[in-house]
Each structure stands twice: as structure tokens, then as C-alpha cells.
C-alpha positions in Angstrom: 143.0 -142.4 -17.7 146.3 -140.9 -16.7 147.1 -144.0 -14.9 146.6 -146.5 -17.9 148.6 -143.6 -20.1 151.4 -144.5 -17.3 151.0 -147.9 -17.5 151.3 -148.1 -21.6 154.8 -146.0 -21.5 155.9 -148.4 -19.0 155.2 -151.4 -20.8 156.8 -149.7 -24.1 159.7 -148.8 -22.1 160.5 -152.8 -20.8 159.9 -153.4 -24.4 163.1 -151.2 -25.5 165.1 -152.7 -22.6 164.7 -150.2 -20.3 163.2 -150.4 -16.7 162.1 -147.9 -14.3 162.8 -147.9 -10.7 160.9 -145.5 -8.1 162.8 -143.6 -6.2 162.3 -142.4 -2.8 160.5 -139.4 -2.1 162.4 -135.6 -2.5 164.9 -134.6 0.3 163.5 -131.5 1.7 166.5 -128.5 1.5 166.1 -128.2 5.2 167.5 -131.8 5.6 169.9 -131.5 3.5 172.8 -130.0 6.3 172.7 -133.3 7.8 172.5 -135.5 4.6 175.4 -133.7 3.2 178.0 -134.7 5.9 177.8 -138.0 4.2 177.9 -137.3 0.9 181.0 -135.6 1.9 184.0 -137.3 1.3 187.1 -136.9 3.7 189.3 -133.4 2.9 186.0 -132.0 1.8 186.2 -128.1 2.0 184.1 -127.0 5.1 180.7 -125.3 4.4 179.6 -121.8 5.5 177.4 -121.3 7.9 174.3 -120.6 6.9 171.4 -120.9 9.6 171.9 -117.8 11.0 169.2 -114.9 11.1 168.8 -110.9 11.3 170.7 -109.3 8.1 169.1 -112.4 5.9 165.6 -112.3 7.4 165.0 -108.4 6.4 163.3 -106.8 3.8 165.2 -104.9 0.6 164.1 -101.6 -0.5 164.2 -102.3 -4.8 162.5 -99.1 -5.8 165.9 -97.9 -6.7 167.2 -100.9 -8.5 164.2 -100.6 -10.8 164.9 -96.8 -11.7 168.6 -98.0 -12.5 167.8 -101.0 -14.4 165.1 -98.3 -16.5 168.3 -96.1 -17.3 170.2 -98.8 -18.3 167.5 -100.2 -20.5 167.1 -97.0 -21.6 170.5 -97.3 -23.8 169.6 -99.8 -25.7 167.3 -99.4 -28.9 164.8 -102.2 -29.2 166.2 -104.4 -32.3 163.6 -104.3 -35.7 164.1 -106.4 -38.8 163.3 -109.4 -40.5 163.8 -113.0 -38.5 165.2 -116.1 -40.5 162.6 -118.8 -40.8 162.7 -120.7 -37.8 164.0 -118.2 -35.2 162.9 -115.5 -32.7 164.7 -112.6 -31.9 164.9 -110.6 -28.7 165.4 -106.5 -27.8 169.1 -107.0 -28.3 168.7 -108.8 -31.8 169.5 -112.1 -30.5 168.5 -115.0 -32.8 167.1 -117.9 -31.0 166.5 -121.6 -32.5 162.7 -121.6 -32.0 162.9 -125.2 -31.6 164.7 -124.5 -28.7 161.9 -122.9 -26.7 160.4 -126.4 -25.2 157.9 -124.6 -24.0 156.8 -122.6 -27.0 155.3 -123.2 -30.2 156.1 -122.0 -33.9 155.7 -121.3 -36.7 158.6 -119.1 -35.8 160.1 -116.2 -38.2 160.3 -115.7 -41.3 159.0 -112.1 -41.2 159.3 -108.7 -39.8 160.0 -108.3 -36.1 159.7 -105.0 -34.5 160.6 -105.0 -30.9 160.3 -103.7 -27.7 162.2 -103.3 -24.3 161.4 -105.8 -21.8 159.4 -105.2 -18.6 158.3 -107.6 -15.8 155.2 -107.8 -17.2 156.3 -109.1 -20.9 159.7 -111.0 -19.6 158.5 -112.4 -15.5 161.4 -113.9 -14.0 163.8 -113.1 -17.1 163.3 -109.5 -16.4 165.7 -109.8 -13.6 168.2 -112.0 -15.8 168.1 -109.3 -18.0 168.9 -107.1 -15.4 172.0 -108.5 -14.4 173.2 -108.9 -18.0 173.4 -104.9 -18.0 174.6 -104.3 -14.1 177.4 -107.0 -14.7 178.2 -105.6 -18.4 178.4 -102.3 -17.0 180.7 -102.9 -14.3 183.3 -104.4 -16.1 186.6 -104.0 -16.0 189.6 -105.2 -18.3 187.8 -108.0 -19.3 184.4 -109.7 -18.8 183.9 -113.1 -17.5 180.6 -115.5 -17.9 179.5 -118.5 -16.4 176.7 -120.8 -16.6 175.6 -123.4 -14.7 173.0 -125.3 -16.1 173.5 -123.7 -19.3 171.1 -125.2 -21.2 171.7 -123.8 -24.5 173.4 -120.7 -23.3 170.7 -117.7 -23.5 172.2 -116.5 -20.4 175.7 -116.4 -22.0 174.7 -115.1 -25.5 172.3 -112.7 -23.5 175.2 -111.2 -21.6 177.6 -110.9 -24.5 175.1 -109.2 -26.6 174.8 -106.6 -23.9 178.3 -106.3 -23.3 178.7 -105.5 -26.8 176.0 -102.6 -26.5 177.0 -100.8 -23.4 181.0 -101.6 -22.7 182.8 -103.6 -25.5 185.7 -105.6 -23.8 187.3 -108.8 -24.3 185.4 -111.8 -23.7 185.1 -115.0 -22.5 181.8 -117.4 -21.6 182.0 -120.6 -19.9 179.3 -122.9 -20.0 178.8 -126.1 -17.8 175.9 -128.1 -18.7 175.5 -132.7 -18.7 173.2 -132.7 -21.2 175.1 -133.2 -24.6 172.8 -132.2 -26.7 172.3 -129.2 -25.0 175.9 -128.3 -25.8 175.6 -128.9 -28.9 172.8 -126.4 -28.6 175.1 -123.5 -26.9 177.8 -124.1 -29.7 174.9 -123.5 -32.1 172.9 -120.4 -30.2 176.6 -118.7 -29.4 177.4 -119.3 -33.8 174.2 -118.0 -34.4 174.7 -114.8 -32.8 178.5 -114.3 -34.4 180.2 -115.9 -31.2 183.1 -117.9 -32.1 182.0 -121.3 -29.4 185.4 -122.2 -29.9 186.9 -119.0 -28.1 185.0 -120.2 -25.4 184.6 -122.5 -22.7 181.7 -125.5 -23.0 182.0 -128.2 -20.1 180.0 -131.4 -20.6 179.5 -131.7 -17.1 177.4 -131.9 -13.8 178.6 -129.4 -11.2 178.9 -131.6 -7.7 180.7 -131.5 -4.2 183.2 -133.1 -5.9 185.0 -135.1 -8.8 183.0 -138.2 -8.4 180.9 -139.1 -11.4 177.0 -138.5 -11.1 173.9 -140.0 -11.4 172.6 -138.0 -14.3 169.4 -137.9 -15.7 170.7 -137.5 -19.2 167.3 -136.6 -21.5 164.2 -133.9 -22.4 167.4 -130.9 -23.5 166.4 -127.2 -23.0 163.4 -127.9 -20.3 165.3 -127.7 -17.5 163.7 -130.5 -15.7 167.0 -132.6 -15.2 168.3 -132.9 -11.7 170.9 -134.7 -9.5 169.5 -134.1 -7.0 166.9 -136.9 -8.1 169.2 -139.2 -9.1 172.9 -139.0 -7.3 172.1 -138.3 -3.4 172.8 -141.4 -1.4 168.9 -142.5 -0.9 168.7 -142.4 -4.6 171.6 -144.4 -4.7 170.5 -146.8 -2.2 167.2 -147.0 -4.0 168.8 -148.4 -7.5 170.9 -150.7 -5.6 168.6 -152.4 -3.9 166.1 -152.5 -6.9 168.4 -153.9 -8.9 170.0 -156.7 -6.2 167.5 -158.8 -6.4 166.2 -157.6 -10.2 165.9 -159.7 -13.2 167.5 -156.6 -15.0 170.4 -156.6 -13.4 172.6 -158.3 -15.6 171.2 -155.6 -18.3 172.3 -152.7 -15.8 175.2 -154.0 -15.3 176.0 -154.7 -19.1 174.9 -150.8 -19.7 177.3 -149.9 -17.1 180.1 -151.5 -18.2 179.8 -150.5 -22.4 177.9 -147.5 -22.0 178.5 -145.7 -18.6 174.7 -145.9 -18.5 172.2 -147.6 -16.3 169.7 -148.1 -19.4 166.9 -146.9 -16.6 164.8 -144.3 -17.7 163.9 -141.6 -14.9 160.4 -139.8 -15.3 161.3 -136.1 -15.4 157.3 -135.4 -14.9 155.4 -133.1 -17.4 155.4 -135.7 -20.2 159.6 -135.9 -20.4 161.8 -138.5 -19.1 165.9 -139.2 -19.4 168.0 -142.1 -18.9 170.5 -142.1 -16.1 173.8 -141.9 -16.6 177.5 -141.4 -15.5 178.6 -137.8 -16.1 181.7 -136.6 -15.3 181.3 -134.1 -12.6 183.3 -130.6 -11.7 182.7 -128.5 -8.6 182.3 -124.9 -8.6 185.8 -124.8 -7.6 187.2 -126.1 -10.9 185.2 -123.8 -12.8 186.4 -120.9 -11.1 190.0 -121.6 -11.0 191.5 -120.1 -13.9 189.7 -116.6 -13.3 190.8 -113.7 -11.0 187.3 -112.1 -11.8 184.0 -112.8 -12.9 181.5 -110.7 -13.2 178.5 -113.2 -13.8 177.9 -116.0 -12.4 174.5 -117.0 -13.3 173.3 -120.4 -11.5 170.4 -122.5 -12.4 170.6 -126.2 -11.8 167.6 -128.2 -10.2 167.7 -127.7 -6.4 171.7 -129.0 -6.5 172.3 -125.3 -5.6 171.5 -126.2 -1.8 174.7 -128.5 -1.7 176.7 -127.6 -4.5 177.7 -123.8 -3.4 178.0 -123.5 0.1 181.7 -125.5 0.1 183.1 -123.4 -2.3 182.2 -120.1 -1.0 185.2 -118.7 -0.3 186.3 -118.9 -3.8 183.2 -117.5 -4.6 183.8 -114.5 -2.3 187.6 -114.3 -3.7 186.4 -114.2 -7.4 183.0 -113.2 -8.4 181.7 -109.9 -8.6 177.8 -110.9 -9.3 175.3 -114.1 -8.6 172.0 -114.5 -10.3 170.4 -117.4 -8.8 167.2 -119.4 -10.1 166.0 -121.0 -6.5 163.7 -124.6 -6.2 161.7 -124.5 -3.4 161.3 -121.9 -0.5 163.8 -123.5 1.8 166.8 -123.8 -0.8 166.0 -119.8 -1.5 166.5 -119.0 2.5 169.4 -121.5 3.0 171.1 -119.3 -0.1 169.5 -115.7 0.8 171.7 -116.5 4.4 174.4 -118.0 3.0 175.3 -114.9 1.1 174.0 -112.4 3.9 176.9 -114.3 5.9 179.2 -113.4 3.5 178.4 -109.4 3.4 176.4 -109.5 0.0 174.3 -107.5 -1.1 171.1 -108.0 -2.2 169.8 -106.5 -5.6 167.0 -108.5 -6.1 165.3 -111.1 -4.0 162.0 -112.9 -5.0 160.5 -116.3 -3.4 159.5 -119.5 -5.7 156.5 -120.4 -6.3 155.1 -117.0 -5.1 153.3 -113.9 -6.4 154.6 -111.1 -6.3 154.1 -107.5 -6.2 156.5 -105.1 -7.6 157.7 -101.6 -7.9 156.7 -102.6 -12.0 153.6 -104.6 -11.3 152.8 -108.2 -10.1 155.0 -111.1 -11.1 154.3 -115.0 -10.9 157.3 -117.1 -10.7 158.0 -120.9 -10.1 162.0 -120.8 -9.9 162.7 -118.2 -7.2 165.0 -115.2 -8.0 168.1 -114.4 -5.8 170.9 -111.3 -7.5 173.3 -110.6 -5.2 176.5 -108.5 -5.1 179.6 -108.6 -3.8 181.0 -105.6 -2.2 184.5 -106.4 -1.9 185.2 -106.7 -5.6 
């Protein structure tokens, strides 16, 4: 049945002018050292090294990061009151666009909403981005600095700001890098929603690469998270289009689409139902996103298995510059590669969860898919 299901999309999709082209299969992070010499272009900066053992490979006492993360929570009052059709609302009182929430399903609002203060059991995985919205409010100073990668439609930004608000009002400023547009049209929404001013901020329509080369984007499906360059821009990908499309009766359309649209008119299957077509997106490396900052005290980091390339050449601005790393890990191998590319560094861990893994914590068990990595950094 599924097959046939397949079949009919595909035959819609030719209809509309599109084509699809099967790539090859997934580069597994542990190849990725080698792969990425050629991706590299000449001048690159050099990477870290990050295969070494001992500090990485041990485990972290968390008892005490859960006791502070309680006395933290602990000044905030759970937010109560009525919810605008259409919207759910959070501990902090932050108003979220139900239709938003890909993954959830309304009716949404348009009554009274009493809340409660999250715990790993209610929030999983966004327990510990919670987390890192109070230790990074809390510790800073002068002024607070936010970034996103792989924004989506900012909850990580508006999450942190709200916070900041409630435990150490400073001066403000949220950056956002995201290549889906509509999902930045969604932050500029979320951030006015909440009483953020999007244009006092920072909103980059961009991929976040090894450098300033335009990517292969699979531009589709906002807010689920599924989109990845990793799919799409590595050199086998790459190779995989051109040949397809060498000998293809569509190549005239591809090109075409190139040339007016800066898109390929193919349409990539982001699995669960979703699919994007891929297309040229400007790109920015982590680099350019940290240059005009001295600090920042959040730099939260969830982009689709790119984090095994994307970070590792621009470490030592990120040793320089930010104080704190939450990072949503793809597969077990990208979560070692960064767990010891950090340890290399001298960061410490806070927290440190495996994907695709159960758990058992200090607070109960906890399921994730996207692995959880917080992380430190002494020297600021």
C-alpha cells in the first residue's frame, strides 16, 4: 500500500513539473573527517581535533545541576490566564501560534490556562532547553546575547528573552539564522507576539555552512525540523543530481529553474509525509554570525546533523566569544565527535544525553530522539 501511496505522489509531482532524484545513502558522522577535507576549500580555517579520548569518554555527576536548575525554576511563578483563540501558552506566559506546533493538534485556546513549572517528565528534551534559558539568563552580564541556529520559528529565542525578563532584565539582542523563509516570517511573528520588537533584532535567511558558498537547500515542510544540508549540499549529493540530470529529459527544466529561480524545481522527500524543493540559499558560517559580538551567552544549535561539519572550524571563535552551547545532536556518532570536540577545548559539561536513547535521570526516565549536549565555557 505504502508503495502505490509513493508511487501516486510521484506521478502528481512530474505532473507539476517537478522531478525527484534519489540520492545516495547518508554519510555516516564518523566519515565525515575525511569527506570534509574536500568540501573544504583552500584558506579554510583548520578544524580541532576532536578524536581524542579520556576527559570526553567519562561520566558527569548531574545530581547537582538538577537541584540548581529546581532553585532557579523555583523563581518563577507558573503563568495563569485566558489564551487567545488559536494559541498555547507556556510557564513563562509565552504565546505560541498553535499552528506552529507541526506536531500537535488544536483546537488551541480560547480559554483559561493555568499552568505549571516544567519537569522532564512534562517537557523531555525541552526541559534541558529550558534549563539553559535560566543558567544563561542568570549569568549575564551588561548585556545578553541570543543565537539560534536552526531557528525555526524562534521558541528558543522568545524562550530565553522571556526568562531574562524574569530573573535579570538587561538589554537585549536575539539573532536568528534559519533558510526556511517562511519560518522567518514565523520568528518575526512568535517574537511580536510576545512584545519583542523583530526589528531590534537580528533574523538571517540563511544556511549556516563551512563557508560562503551557496547551499543545496531543502527549502519546504517549515517548523518540523526535518530540513537538512546535509542531505542535499555534501559532494555525493552533489554528484548525485549531476549525473541524474546529465543525461535527464528534465534537464533543460533544471536548468531553466536555476537560472530564474535559483531553484532546482526537484522536490526532496523529507520522510514522515513532508517534502521541500531544493534550492540555492545563501549561506553564512558560524564565523559571520559571531563577528559582531564580544559575548554571548547562548548559543543554542539545532540544525540536522550539519553540526558535525559546520562547528569544529570555527571553534576558536567559539572559545573567544560564547559563554554557553546547547546542542540538539543527530545520531550517536555526531554527539561523540561534539562531546570531544568541546572536552578539547576545556568545557564543561552541564548536561549530556545520547540520541535516540532512554534515559534515566536524577528526575525520572527520559526518551529522546535529538541528543542533548550543554556545555560551558570556563574561561568566560
Amino acid at each position: 500500500m505504502w508503495t502505490l501511496i509513493k508511487w501516486a505522489v510521484q506521478r502528481v509531482l512530474r505532473a507539476a513539473g517537478y522531478t525527484i532524484v534519489r540520492l545516495p545513502p547518508r554519510v555516516a558522522p564518523a566519515e565525515l573527517g575525511a569527506a570534509r577535507a574536500a568540501d573544504l576549500k583552500a584558506g579554510s580555517p583548520q578544524t580541532a581535533e576532536i578524536d581524542g579520548t579520556g576527559k570526553a569518554d567519562q561520566p558527569i555527576a548531574m545530581h547537582d545541576r538538577f537541584a540548581e536548575i529546581d532553585a532557579l525554576l523555583a523563581r518563577a511563578t507558573p503563568w495563569s490566564g485566558n489564551v487567545a483563540e488559536g494559541y498555547v501558552a507556556n510557564f513563562l506566559g509565552v504565546m505560541t501560534d498553535g499552528s506552529f506546533l507541526w506536531n500537535k493538534t488544536g483546537p488551541f485556546g480560547g480559554h483559561y490556562v493555568k499552568t505549571a513549572l516544567p519537569t522532564v517528565s512534562s517537557e523531555g528534551e525541552g526541559f534541558f532547553e529550558i534549563a539553559d534559558w535560566f543558567y544563561s539568563a542568570r549569568d549575564a552580564r551588561g548585556q545578553y546575547v541570543a543565537i539560534s541556529l536552526g531557528a525555526s520559528y524562534g521558541a528558543q529565542l522568545v524562550g530565553a528573552w522571556k526568562t531574562l525578563q524574569l530573573i535579570n532584565p538587561l538589554p537585549c539582542r536575539l539573532v536568528a539564522v534559519d533558510p526556511v523563509p517562511e519560518n522567518c516570517e514565523r520568528i518575526r511573528k512568535h517574537m511580536a507576539d510576545n512584545g519583542i520588537d523583530p526589528d531590534a533584532h537580528w533574523i538571517m535567511q540563511a544556511a549556516i555552512g563551512v563557508d560562503n558558498q551557496p547551499n543545496l537547500f531543502p527549502v519546504g515542510a517549515p517548523g518540523t525540523g526535518l530540513q537538512a544540508s546535509m542531505q542535499t549540499n555534501s559532494s555525493l549529493a552533489r554528484q548525485a543530481y549531476a549525473n541524474f540530470f546529465e543525461t535527464s529529459e528534465y534537464s533543460g527544466r533544471v536548468l531553466k529553474n536555476i537560472f530564474l529561480h535559483n531553484s532546482t524545481g526537484v522536490k526532496h522527500d523529507l520522510s514522515l509525509g513532508y517534502s521541500a524543493e531544493v534550492e540555492f540559499i545563501s549561506a553564512v558560517t558560524l564565523r559571520d554570525v559571531l563577528a559582531p559580538f564580544d559575548r554571548v551567552d547562548l548559543l543554542e544549535v539545532d540544525i540536522q546533523r550539519a553540526e558535525a561539519i559546520v562547528i569544529a572550524p570555527f571553534m576558536n571563535h567559539v572559545n573567544r566569544k560564547v559563554r554557553r552551547v546547547h546542542l540538539g545532536t543527530h545520531g550517536r556518532e555526531a554527539h561523540a565527535m561534539m562531546r570531544r570536540l568541546f572536552a578539547a577545548s576545556g568545557w564543561e559539561f552541564v548536561f549530556d544525553y545520547s540520541p535516540d536513547t532512554r534515559h534515566i535521570t536524577e528526575r525520572g526516565p527520559l526518551e529522546i530522539g535529538d541528543g542533548i549536549l550543554s556545555v560551558v565555557n570556563p574561561k568566560l
